[in-house]
C-alpha positions as CSV (number, residue, x, y, z in Angstrom):
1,X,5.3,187.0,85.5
2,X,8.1,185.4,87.5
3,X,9.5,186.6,90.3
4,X,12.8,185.2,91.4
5,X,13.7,183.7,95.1
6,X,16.8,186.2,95.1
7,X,14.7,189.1,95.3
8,X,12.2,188.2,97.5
9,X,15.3,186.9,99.8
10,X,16.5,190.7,99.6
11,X,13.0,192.0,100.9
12,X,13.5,190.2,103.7
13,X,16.7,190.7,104.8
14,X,16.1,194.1,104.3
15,X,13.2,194.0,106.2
16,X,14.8,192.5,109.1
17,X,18.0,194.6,109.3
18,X,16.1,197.8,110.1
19,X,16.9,198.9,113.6
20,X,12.9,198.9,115.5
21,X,12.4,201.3,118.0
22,X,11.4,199.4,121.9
23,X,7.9,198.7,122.5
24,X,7.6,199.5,126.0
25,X,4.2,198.1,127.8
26,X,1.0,200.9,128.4
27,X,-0.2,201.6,132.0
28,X,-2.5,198.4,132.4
29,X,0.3,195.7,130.4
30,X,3.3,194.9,132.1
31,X,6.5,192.4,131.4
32,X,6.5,188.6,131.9
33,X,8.0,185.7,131.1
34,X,7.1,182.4,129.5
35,X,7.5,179.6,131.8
36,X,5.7,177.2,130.1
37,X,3.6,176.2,126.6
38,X,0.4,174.5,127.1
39,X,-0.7,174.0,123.6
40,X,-3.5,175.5,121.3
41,X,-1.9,179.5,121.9
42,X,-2.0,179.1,125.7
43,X,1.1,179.0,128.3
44,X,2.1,179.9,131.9
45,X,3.4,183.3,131.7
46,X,5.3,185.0,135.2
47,X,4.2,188.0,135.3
48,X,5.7,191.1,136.2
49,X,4.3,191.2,140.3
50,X,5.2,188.1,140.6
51,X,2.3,186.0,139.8
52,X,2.2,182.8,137.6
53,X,-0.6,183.2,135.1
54,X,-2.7,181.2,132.5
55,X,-2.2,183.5,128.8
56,X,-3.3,183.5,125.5
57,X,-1.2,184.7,122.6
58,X,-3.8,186.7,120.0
59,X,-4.4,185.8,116.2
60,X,-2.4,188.4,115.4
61,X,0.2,186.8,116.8
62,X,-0.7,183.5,115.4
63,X,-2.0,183.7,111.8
64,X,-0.4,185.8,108.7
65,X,2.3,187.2,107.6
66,X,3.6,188.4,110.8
67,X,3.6,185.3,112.6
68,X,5.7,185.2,115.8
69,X,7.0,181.9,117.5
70,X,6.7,182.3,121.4
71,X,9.0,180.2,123.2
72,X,9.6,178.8,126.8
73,X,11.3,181.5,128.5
74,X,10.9,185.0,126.2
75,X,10.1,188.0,127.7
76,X,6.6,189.3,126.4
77,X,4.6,191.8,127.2
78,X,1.2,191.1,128.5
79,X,-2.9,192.5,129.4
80,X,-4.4,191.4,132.3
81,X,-8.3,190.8,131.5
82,X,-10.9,192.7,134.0
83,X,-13.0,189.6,134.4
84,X,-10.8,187.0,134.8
85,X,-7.1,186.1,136.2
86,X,-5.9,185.9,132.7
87,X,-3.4,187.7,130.8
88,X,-3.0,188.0,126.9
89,X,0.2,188.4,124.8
90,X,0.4,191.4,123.2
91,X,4.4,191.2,122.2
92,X,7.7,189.3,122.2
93,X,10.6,190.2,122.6
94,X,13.6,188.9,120.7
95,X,16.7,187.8,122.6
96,X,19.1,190.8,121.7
97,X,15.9,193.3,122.6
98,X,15.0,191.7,125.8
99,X,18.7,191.6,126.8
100,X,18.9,195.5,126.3
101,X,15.7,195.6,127.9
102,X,16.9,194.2,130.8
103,X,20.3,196.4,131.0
104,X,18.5,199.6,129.7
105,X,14.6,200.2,131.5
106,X,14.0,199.0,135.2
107,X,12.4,195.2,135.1
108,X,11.5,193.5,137.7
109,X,14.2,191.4,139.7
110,X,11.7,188.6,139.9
111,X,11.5,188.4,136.0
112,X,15.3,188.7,135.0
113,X,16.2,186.0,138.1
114,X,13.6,183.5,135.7
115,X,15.0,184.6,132.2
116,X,18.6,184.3,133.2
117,X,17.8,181.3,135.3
118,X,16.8,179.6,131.8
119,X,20.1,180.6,130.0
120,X,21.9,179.4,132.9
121,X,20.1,175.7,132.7
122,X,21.0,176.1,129.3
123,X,25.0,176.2,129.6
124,X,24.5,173.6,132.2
125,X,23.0,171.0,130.0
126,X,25.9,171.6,127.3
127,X,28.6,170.5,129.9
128,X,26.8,167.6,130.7
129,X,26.9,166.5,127.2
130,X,30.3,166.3,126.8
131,X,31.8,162.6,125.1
132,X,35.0,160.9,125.6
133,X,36.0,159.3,122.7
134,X,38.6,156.5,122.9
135,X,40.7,155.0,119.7
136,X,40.1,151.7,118.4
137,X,42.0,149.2,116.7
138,X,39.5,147.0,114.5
139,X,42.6,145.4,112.9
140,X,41.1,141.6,111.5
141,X,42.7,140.1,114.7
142,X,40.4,141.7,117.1
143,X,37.4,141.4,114.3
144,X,37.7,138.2,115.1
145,X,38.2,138.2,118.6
146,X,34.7,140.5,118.6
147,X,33.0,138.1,117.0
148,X,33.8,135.2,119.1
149,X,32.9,137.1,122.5
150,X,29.5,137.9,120.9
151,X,29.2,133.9,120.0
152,X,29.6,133.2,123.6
153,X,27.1,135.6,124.7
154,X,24.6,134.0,122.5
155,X,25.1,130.9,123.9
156,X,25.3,132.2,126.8
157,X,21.8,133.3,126.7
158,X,20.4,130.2,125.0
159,X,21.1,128.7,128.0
160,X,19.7,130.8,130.3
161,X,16.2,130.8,128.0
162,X,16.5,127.2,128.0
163,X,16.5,127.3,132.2
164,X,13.3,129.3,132.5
C-alpha cells in the first residue's frame, strides 16, 4: 500500500556501497577522456591513441533507471565504429575508480596528462577566488557622510547629461 521514503533510501545506499568489480575495455574499445559536451548525447572524447573524436553516449546510458551523468573530463571507455571516425560510450568511470585505474592497469600517458590536467585547472580556479574582506564602521556618522557622497555623484551626473 505505502511504501515509506526511509526504505527505499536504504535500497539505495545499499545498492551503492557494494564494492563493483573494474570494467576493463575488450580488444576493439579502449580508454578516453571527455574533453568536451556537445549537446543531444554527443561530446569530444580523447581517445586512447591520441586522437580527438566525435562520440555518442548510448540509450542505455541515457534513459532508465541506470542513468549515468557524463561529464567534461571522465574517463570512459569507448567503440570505435567500422564505417565512420566515431566512437561510442560504452562506460564511465567514477572518480575514485578511474583514479585506481590510473595507479593500478597501464593507461596511456596521453590520457592521464588530460585527466589530471583538468583537476589541476580545477585547484587553480579556487585560488583565484579568494576575497579580502575589510571591516566597516556604518556608525550614523558615516551613514550620513555615504549619503551625501552619493548626492554629489548624482549631481554630478545630471550635469554631465545635461552637457550632451
Amino acid at each position: 500500500m505505502y511504501q515509506s521514503n526511509l526504505a527505499a533510501a536504504k535500497k539505495r545506499t545499499n545498492s551503492k556501497s557494494r564494492k563493483k568489480d573494474f570494467i576493463l575495455p575488450d580488444e576493439d574499445q579502449q580508454y578516453a577522456v571527455v574533453k568536451a559536451l556537445l549537446g543531444n548525447g554527443r561530446l569530444n572524447a580523447l581517445c586512447q591513441d591520441g586522437v580527438e573524436r566525435l562520440g555518442k553516449i548510448r540509450g542505455s546510458m541515457r534513459h532508465g533507471p541506470n542513468k549515468t551523468i557524463v561529464n567534461k573530463n571522465d574517463l570512459i571507455i569507448v567503440s570505435a565504429r567500422d564505417f565512420e571516425n566515431k566512437v561510442d560510450v560504452l562506460h564511465k568511470y567514477t572518480h575514485e575508480e578511474a583514479s585506481s585505474m590510473f595507479r593500478i592497469y597501464h593507461i596511456p600517458d596521453a590520457l592521464k596528462k588530460a585527466y589530471n590536467s583538468s583537476i589541476g585547472d580545477l585547484d587553480a580556479d579556487d585560488t583565484n577566488n579568494q576575497f579580502e574582506f575589510i571591516e566597516v564602521d556604518d556608525g550614523p556618522q558615516n551613514v550620513h557622510r555615504n549619503r551625501s557622497k552619493l548626492d554629489e555623484l548624482d549631481d554630478i551626473d545630471a550635469l554631465d547629461i545635461e552637457t550632451i
